[in-house]
Backbone as JSON, one array per atom type, in Angstrom:
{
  "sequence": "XXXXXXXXXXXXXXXXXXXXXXXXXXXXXXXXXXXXXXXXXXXXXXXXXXXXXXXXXXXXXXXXXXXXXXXXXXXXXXXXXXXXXXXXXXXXXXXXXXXXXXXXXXXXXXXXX",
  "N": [[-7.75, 27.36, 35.76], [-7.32, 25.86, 38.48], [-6.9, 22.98, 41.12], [-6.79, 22.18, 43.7], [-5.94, 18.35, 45.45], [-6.99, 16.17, 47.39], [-4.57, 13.94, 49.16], [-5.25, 11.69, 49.7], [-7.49, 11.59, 48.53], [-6.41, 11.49, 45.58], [-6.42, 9.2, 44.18], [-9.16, 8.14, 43.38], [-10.52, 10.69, 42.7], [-8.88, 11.58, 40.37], [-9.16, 8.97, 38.86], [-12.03, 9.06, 38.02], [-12.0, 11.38, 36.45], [-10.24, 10.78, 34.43], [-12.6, 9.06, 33.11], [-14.32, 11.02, 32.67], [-12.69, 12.9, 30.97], [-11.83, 10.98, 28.9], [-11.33, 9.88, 25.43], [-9.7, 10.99, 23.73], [-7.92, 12.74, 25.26], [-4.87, 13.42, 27.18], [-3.51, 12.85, 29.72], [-1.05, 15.06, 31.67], [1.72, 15.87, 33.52], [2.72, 19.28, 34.53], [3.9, 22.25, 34.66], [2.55, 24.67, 36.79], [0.9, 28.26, 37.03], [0.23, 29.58, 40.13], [-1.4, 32.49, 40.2], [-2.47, 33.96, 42.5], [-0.35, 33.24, 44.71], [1.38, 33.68, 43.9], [3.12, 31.44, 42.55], [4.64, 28.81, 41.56], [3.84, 25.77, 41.18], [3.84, 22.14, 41.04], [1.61, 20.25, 38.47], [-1.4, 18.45, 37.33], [-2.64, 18.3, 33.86], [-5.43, 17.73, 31.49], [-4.83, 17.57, 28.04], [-6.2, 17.12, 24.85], [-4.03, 16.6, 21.84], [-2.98, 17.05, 19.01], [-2.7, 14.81, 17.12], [-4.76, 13.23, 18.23], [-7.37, 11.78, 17.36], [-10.51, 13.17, 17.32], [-9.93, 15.69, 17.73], [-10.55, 18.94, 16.96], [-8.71, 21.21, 16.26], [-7.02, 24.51, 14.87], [-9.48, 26.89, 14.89], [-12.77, 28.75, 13.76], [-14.96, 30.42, 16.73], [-17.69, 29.6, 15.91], [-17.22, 27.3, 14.52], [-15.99, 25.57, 16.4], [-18.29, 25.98, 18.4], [-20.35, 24.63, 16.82], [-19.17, 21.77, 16.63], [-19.53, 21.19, 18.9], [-21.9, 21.46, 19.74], [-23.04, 18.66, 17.85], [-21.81, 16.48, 19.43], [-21.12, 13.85, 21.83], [-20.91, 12.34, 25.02], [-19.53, 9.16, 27.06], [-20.65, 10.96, 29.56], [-22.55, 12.81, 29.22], [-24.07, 15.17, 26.85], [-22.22, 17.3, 25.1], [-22.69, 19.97, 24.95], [-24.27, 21.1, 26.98], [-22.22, 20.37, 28.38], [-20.79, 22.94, 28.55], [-22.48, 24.87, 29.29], [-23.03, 24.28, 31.54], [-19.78, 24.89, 32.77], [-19.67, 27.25, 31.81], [-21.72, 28.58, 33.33], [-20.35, 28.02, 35.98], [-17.78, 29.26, 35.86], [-18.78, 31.74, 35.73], [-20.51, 31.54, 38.55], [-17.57, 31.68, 40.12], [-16.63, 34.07, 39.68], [-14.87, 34.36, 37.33], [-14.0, 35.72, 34.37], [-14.38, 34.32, 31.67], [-13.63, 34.85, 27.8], [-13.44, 33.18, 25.85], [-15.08, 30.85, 26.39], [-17.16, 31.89, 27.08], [-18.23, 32.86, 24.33], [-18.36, 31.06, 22.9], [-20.24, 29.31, 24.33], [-22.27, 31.6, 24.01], [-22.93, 31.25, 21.35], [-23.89, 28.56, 21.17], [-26.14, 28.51, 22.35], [-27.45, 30.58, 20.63], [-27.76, 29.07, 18.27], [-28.94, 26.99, 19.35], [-31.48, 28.15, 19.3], [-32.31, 28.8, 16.76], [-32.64, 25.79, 15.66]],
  "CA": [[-8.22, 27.07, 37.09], [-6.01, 24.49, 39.5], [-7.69, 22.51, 42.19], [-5.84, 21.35, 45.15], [-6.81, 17.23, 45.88], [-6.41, 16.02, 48.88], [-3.73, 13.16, 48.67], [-5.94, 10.62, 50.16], [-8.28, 11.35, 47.11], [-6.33, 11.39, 44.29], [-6.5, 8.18, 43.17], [-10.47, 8.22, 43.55], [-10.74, 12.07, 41.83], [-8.19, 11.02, 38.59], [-10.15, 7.81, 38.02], [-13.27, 9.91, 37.85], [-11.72, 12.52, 35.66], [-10.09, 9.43, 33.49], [-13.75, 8.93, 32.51], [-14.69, 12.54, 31.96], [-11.65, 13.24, 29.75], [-11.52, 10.07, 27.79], [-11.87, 10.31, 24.03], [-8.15, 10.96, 23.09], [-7.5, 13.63, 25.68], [-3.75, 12.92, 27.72], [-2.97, 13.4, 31.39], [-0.06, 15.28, 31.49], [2.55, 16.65, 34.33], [3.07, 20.45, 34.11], [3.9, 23.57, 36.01], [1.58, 25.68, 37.23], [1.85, 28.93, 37.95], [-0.95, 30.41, 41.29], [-1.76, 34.07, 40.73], [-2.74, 34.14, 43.58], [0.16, 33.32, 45.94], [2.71, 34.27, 42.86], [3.94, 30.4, 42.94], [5.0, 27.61, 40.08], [3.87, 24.1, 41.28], [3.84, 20.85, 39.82], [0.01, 19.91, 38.46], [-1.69, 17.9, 35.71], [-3.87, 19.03, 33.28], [-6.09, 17.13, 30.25], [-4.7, 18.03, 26.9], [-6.2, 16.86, 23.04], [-2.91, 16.45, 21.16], [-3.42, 16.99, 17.13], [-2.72, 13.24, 16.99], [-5.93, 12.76, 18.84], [-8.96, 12.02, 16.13], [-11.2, 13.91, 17.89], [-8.96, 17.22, 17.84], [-10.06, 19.97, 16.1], [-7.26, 21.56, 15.61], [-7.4, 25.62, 15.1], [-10.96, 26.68, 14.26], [-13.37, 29.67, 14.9], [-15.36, 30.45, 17.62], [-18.66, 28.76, 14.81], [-16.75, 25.69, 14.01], [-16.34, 25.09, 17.74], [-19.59, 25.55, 18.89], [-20.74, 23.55, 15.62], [-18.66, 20.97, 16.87], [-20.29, 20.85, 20.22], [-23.27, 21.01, 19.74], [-23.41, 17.39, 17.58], [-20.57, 15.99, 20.39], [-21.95, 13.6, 22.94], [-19.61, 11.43, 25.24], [-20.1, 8.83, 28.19], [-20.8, 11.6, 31.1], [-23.77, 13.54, 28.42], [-23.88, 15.64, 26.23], [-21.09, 18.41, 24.71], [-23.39, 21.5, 25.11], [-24.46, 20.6, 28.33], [-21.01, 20.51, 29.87], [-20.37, 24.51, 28.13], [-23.46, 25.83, 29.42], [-22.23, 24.11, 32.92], [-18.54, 25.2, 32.77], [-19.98, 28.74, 31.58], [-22.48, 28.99, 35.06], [-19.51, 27.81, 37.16], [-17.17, 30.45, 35.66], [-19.5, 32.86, 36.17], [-20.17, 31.63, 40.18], [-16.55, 32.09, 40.86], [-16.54, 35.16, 39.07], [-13.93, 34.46, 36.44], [-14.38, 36.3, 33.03], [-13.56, 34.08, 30.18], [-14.19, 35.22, 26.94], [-13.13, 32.15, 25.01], [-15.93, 30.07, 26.91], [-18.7, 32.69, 27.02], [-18.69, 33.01, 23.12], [-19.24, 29.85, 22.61], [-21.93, 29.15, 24.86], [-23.23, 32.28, 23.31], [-23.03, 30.83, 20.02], [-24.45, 27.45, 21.03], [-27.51, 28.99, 22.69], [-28.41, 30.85, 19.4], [-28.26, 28.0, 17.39], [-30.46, 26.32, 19.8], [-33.07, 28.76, 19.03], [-32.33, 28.31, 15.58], [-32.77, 24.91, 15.7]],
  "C": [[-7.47, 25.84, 37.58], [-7.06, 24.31, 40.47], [-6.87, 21.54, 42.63], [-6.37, 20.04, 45.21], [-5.88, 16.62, 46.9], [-5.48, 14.45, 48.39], [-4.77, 11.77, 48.93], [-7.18, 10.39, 48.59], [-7.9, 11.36, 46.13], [-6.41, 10.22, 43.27], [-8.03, 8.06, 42.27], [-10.64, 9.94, 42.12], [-10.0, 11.61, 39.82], [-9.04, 9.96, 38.02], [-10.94, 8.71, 37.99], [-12.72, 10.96, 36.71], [-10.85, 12.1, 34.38], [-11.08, 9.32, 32.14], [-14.0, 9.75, 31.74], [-14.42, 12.58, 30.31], [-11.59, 12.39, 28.94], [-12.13, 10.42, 26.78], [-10.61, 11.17, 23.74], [-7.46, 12.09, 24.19], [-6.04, 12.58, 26.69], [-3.35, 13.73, 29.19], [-1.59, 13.94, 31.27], [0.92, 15.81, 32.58], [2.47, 17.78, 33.83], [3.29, 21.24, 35.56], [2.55, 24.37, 35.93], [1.33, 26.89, 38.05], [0.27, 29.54, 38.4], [-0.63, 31.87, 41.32], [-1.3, 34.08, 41.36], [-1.83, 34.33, 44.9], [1.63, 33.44, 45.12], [3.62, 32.99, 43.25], [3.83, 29.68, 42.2], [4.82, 26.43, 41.16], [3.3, 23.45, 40.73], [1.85, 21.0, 39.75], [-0.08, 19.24, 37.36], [-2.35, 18.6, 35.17], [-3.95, 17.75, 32.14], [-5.66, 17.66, 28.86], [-5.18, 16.84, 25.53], [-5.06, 17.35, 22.32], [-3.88, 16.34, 19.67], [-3.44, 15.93, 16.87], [-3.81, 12.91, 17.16], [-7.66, 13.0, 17.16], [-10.13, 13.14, 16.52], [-10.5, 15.47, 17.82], [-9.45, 17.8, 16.64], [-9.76, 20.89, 15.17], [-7.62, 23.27, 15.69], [-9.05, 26.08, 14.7], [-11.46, 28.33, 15.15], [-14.02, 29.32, 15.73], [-17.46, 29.21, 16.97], [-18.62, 27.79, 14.68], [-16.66, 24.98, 15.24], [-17.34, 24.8, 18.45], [-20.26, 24.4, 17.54], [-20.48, 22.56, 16.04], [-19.29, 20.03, 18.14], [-21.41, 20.25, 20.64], [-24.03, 19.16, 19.09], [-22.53, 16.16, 18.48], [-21.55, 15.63, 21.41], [-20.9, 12.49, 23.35], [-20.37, 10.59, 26.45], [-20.92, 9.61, 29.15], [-21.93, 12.71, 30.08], [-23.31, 14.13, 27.34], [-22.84, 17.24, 25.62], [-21.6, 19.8, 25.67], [-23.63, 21.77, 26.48], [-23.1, 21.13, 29.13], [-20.4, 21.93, 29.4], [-21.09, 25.0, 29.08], [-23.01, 25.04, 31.57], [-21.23, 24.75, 33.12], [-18.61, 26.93, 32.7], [-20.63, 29.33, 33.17], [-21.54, 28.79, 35.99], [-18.56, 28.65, 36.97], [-17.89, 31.82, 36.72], [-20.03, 32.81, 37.61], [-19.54, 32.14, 40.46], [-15.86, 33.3, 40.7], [-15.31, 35.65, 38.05], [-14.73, 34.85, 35.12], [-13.96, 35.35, 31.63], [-14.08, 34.02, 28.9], [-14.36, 34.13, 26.02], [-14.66, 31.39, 25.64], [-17.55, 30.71, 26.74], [-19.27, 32.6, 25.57], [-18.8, 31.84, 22.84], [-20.5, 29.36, 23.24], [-22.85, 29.86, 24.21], [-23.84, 31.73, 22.08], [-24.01, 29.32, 19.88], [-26.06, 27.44, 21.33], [-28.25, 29.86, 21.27], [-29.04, 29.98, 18.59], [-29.05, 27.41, 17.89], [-31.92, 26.94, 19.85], [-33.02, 28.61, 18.02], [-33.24, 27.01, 14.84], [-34.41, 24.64, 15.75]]
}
């Protein structure tokens, strides 16, 4: 997902998303390529580098939610921002499987629990 910011706000939006992301994650330049209008432009994105303590690293879909679920950062809690990120998917009517199974997975365990 890409999101246009208006130039006047980017300083304002990045600090804010500074916060978010902190905890080893790295602002990075990249391309980006829009479906939508079949077009490559510049954008950032947040990446956890293997370097990063916090990373990881490959893992199942178990070890991830595992992970989550005891994960709590400035802006709340881990689980919290899945089961958000999962309802806002699902608004804009994007399918993603990677995201759903974990939520799934985190919501069992919370009946578990």
């Amino acid at each position: 997902m890409a999101y246009q910011i208006a130039e006047a706000d980017g300083k304002s939006v990045i600090s804010k998303l500074n916060f978010r992301e902190k905890g080893g994650y790295q602002l990075l330049n990249t391309k980006v390529y829009l479906k939508e209008v079949n077009e490559t432009v510049e954008g950032n994105v947040y990446i956890a580098m293997p370097e990063n303590p916090n990373y990881l690293g490959e893992a199942t879909f178990e070890n991830i939610a595992a992970q989550i679920v005891v994960s709590k950062g400035p802006s709340g809690p881990n689980d919290e921002y899945v089961f958000k990120l999962a309802g806002a998917l699902r608004e804009i009517g994007v399918h993603d499987p990677h995201t759903f199974e974990i939520e799934k997975i985190i919501r069992q365990q919370s009946k578990v629990s």
